[in-house]
C-alpha positions, 0 to 999 in steps of 0.5 A, a space after each residue: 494530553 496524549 501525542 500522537 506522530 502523524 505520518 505523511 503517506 505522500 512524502 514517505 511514498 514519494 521518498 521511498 519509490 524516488 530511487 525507481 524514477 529518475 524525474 522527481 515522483 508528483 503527489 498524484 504519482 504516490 497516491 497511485 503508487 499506494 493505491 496500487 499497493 493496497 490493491 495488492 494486499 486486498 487481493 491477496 488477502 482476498 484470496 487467503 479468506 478463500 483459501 482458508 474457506 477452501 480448507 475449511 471444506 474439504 
């Protein structure tokens, strides 16, 4: 049977922004750290898919 590694997104993004907060980070404060940051990277790849189109007709 094939293994997989699970991941707990809360726990990695709680140890990884604890550095920039000195009081102890709440599940609810990483779920909105990466929903923030997910934010950013659709945004930004929004703006490549209308950069590429952009290029594309000129």
């Amino acid at each position: 049977m094939k293994q997989v590694k699970t991941y707990n997104f809360i726990d990695i993004t709680k140890r990884e922004f604890q550095q920039y907060q000195a009081t102890p980070i709440t599940n609810a404060q990483a779920v909105e750290i990466q929903n923030n940051l997910f934010g950013v990277v659709d945004l930004l790849l929004q703006w490549s898919s209308k950069e590429n189109i952009i290029t594309e007709c000129a």
